[in-house]
N, C-alpha and C positions, 0 to 999 in steps of 0.2 A: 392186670387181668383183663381191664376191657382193650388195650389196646392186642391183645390174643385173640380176646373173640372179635373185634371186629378185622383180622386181618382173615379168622378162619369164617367168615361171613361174606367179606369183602372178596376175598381172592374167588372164591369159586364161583360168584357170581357174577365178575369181569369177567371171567374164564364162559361165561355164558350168555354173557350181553358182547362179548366178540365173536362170539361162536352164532349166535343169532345176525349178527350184520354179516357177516361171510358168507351164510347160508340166503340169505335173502338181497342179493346184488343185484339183482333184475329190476328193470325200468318198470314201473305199472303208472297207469295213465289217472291222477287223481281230479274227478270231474267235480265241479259244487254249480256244476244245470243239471237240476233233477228232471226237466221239461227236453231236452233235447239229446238223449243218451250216445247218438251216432256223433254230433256233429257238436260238442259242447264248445260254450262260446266261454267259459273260464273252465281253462283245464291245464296240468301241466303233468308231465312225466319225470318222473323220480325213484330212486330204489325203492323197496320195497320197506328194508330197517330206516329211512328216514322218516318214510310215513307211521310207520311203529314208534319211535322213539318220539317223534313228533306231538302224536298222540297220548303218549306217557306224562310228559312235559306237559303240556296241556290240563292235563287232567290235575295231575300233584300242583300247579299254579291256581287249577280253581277248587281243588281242594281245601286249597290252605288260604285263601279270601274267603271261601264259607266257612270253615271255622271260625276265622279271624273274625267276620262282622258276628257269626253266634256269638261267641266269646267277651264281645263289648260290653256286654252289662254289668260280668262279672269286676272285669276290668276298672270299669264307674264303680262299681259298690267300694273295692279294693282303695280307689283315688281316695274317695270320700272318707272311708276308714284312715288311710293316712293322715287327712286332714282333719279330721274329728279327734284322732289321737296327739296329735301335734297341737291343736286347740286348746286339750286337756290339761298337755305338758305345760304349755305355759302359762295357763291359766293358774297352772297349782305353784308354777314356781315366781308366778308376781305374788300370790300369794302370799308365799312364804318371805318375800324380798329378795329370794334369789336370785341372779340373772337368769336369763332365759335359754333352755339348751339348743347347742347347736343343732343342724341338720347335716 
């Protein structure tokens, strides 16, 4: 079932990220001197879809580092649970004289 949905997901939206590179083959001139618009001294020309997908990438990359660092506490809490519960475990089973369970 999900390998359906993701082919009826999948396919029409290749069919529309090649349909967007096709459409946008033209050179445009990507400037980063905000100070000299005519005459920039870092600039380069490139299609149009590589600066789109470029900037897709980009985004979904710093996207997913600011989750990533939000997400690290939970992730500590999570460790510490493991270890607090592993702590438990063998504490109850020296207890008992049991050996100690694996991990």
């Amino acid at each position: 079932m999900a390998r359906v949905l993701s082919i009826l997901i999948g396919l029409p939206l290749a069919v529309l990220v090649i349909a967007l590179a096709v459409a946008n083959r033209r050179d445009v001139l990507v400037s980063l001197d905000p100070f000299s618009p005519n005459a920039p001294v870092l600039a380069a020309s490139m299609p149009l879809y590589v600066v789109i997908f470029g900037a897709l990438i980009v985004g979904v990359i710093l996207g997913g580092a600011v989750t990533w660092v939000r997400q690290g506490r939970f992730r500590r809490e999570a460790r510490y649970a493991r270890r607090a519960q592993k702590a438990a475990a063998n504490a109850a089973s020296s207890s008992l004289g049991l050996p100690a369970p694996r991990a």
